[in-house]
C-alpha positions as CSV (number, residue, x, y, z in Angstrom):
1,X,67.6,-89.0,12.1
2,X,69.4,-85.7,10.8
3,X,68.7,-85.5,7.1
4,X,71.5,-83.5,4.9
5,X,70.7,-81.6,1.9
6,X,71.8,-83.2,-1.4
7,X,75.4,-81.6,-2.2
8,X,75.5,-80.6,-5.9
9,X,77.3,-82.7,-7.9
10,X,81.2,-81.6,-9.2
11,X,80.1,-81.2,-12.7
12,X,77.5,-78.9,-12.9
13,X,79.2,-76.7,-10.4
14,X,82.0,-76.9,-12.8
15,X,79.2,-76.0,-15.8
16,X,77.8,-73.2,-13.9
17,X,81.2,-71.7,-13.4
18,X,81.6,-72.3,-17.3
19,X,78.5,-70.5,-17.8
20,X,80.0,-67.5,-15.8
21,X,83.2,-67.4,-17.9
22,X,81.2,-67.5,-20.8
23,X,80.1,-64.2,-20.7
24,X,83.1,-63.0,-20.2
25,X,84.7,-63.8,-23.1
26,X,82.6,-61.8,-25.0
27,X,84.3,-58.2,-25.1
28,X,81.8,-55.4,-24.3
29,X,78.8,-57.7,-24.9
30,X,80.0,-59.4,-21.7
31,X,79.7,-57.2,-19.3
32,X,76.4,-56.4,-20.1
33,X,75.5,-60.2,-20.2
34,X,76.5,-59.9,-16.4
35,X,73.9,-57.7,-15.5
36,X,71.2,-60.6,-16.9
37,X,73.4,-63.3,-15.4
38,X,74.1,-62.4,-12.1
39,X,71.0,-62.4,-10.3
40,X,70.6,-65.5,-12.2
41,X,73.7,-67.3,-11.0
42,X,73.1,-66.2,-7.5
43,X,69.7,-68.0,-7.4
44,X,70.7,-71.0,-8.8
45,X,74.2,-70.6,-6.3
46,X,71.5,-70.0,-3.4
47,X,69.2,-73.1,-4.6
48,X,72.1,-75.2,-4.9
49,X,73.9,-75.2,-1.6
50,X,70.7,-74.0,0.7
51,X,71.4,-72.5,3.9
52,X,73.8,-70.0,5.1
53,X,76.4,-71.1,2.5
54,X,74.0,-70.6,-0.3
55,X,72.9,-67.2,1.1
56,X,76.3,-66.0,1.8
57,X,77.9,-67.8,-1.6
58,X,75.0,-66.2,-3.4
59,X,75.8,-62.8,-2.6
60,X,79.4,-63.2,-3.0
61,X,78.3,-64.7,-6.6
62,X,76.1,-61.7,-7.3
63,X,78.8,-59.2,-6.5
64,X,81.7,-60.9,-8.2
65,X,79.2,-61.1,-11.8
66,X,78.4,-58.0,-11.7
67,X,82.1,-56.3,-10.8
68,X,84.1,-55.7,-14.1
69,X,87.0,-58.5,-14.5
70,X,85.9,-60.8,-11.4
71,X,84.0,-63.3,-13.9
72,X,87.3,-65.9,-13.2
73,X,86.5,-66.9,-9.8
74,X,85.5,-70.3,-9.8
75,X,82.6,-69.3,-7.0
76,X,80.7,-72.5,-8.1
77,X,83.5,-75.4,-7.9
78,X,85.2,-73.5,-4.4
79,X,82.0,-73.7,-2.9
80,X,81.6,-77.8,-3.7
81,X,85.3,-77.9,-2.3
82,X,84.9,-76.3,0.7
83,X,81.5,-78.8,1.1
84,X,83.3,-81.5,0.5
85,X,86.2,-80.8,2.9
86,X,84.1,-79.4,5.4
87,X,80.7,-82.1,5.2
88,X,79.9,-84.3,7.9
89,X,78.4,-86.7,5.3
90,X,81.6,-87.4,2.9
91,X,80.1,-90.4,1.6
92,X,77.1,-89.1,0.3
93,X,79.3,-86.4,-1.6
94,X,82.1,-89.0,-2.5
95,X,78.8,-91.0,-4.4
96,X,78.1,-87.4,-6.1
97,X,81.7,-86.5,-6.9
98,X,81.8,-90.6,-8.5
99,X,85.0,-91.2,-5.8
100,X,82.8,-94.2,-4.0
101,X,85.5,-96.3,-2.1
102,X,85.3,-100.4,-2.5
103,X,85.5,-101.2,0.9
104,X,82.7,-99.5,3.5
105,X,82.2,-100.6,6.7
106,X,83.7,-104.3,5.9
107,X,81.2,-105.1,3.1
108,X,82.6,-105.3,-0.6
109,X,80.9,-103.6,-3.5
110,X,80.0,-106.1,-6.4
């Protein structure tokens, strides 16, 4: 049986990417916030999505903290898009994103 790595839910890769913006709202103090926050928000990124998307995604987070005026980029909620179009297990991340259809495999849900 191939086992699939829990997919983050929708909402706290939305509150991570809040997180992100937070720091950049604060002029000057902002910027320096990054240099905490980044290597931060890359390991949570990389302990969130595992694997080579985690690595890769982690890096790309790390880079885009840390570069003046790249704070916008939604790194966490693209990532949990591209997962979701891209997963071989949609149902387990249709449960997550709370999108759970009624009818599976002929059986009704109560």
């Amino acid at each position: 049986m191939k086992r699939y790595r829990k997919t983050p839910s929708l909402i706290s890769c939305i509150l991570m990417d809040v997180l992100g913006y937070a720091t950049y709202s604060l002029p000057l103090i902002g910027e320096l916030a990054d240099i905490i926050w980044a290597p931060i928000s890359a390991l949570i990124f990389f302990r969130m999505f595992g694997g080579w998307k985690g690595a890769f995604g982690g890096l790309f987070n790390f880079a885009e903290e840390l570069l003046p005026g790249f704070d916008f980029i939604p790194t966490f909620t693209l990532t949990w898009i591209m997962q979701y179009f891209t997963s071989n297990n949609k149902q387990e991340v249709e449960k997550q994103a709370g999108t759970v259809t009624l009818l599976q495999t002929g059986n009704q849900r109560p």
